[in-house]
Phi, psi and omega in degrees: 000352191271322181358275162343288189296337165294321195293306190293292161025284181314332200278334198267139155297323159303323166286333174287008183241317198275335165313308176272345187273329193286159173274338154327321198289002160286284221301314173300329211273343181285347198275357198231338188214107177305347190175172159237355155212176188314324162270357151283005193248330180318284207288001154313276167335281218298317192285327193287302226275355215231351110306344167099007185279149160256165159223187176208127151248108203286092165286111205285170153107096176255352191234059159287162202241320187254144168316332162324298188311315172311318193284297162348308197281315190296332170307305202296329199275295212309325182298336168306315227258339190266298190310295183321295202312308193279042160261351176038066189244339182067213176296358229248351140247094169261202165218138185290119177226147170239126181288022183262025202238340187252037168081357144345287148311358187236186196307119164096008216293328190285281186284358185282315193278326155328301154333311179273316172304335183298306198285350156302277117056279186259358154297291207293349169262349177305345231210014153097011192210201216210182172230156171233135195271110194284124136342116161228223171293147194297003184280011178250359212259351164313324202297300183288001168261349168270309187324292183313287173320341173245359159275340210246350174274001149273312209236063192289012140274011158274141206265167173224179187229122169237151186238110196334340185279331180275152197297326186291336183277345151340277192302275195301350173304283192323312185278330170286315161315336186289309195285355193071068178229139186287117174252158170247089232247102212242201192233308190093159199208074196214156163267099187250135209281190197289330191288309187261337192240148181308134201257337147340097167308320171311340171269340195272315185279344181251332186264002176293287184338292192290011186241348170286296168317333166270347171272306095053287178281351174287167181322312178237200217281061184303157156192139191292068214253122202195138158241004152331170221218297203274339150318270167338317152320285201290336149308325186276347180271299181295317145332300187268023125335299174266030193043040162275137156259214217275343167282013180251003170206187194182139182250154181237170198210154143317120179293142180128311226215111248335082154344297178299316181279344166290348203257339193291292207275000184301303182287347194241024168081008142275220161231147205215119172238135167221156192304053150009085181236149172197186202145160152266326161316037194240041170304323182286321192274357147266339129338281193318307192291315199274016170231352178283305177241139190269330181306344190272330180300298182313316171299327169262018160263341176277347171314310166321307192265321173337313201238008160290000000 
């Protein structure tokens, strides 16, 4: 029940001052986000992927005002992009973008963020790996779901993200498989009203099953991004249904959020990537992780009364 109140949280200038301000919150945020620039994040890369790990890596930092700012987030990947390249990892690190960062919202939002997002795009294939298009509230994804589509007709692996609570998502499961594209299939982590979205968990998990199983049975790329334990099961069952093999999907995970268990599927030969993030902006994707899970909330109050 706290989800809600969290998620708007992320959303208060106030709460983001009293937040960033206590002294505890390096210390939790570090536990979800590893750094803040591309040279606190190498030697992560070098250790997850040196494990046997893939990752997608996330430049945190979403509610930009100006074209600048946009302009800015597209600097911040391509400097990513250089740094991946002498790390000569390929696909094995791709990257996460929310096109709210590349100026989505503001006058013109659609083609400003398609603009910025394109040269990201072919730098990360010049260099042997993609990019994936984030899911965010359901009022952007028609913008981002044309995005994925005029993007994919140069760069046809690049991926999106759908979110299993909205009502709307069937349907779009059904038109990406079809299409052979790689998704990525999340539960979501938005406040979203009653009218488009499962408001239950217990409805959130049957229709996450049933939008798995059409990606699954379908034309493309799945990938699993769950820490749920019987989610996780019931992909691997449902995989092995459709005669995928174990390089024909892949589950992602959270830095951060059962470690062990990233490492488990990994020894046990699928590919298990996990999200990454790092930045100074990161306040809406720490909110987000603490509305999400109730266990993260709990670490970060006892961190909180621990160090009071």
């Amino acid at each position: 029940m706290l989800g809600p109140v969290i998620l708007a949280a992320s959303r208060s200038d106030r709460m983001r001052r009293l937040i960033s301000a206590a002294p505890v919150t390096k210390q939790v945020v570090d536990r979800f986000i590893p750094g803040e620039t591309v040279a606190d994040i190498v030697p992560i890369i070098k250790d997850l992927t040196a494990k046997g790990l893939e990752l997608t890596m996330d430049v945190v930092g979403e509610d930009i005002t100006t074209p600048e700012q946009a302009t800015a987030a597209r600097d911040a990947y391509l400097a990513l992009i250089d740094h991946l390249k002498d790390l000569g990892l390929g696909e094995r690190v791709e990257m996460s973008v929310k096109l709210s960062m590349f100026g989505q919202a503001l006058e013109g939002g659609h083609e400003l963020a398609l603009a910025n997002v394109r040269p990201v795009v072919e730098a990360a294939a010049a260099i042997g790996t993609t990019v994936t298009l984030d899911a965010e509230d359901h009022t952007t994804l028609d913008s981002m779901f044309a995005i994925h589509e005029e993007l994919r007709k140069d760069f046809p692996q690049t991926g999106c993200v759908i979110q299993a609570y909205l009502f709307r998502t069937e349907a779009d499961a059904r038109r990406l498989a079809e299409s052979g594209s790689r998704v990525r299939l999340v539960k979501g982590a938005y406040k979203e009203p009653a009218e488009v979205a499962y408001q239950q968990k217990h409805e959130i998990d049957k229709a996450y099953v049933r939008i798995l199983r059409t990606l699954m049975e379908g034309e493309g790329y799945p990938m699993i991004g769950s820490h749920d334990p019987r989610l996780i099961a019931i992909a691997q069952e449902l995989a092995h249904k459709a005669g995928r093999k174990l390089d024909e999907y892949e589950f992602q995970m959270l830095y951060g959020i059962r470690g062990d268990e990233h490492l488990r599927l990994a020894a046990e030969g699928h590919r298990m990537r996990v999200y990454t993030a790092y930045g100074t902006d990161w306040y809406g994707y720490f909110m987000r992780r603490l509305a999400e899970k109730p266990a993260n909330l709990r670490f970060f109050l006892r961190s909180m009364v621990s160090k009071g």
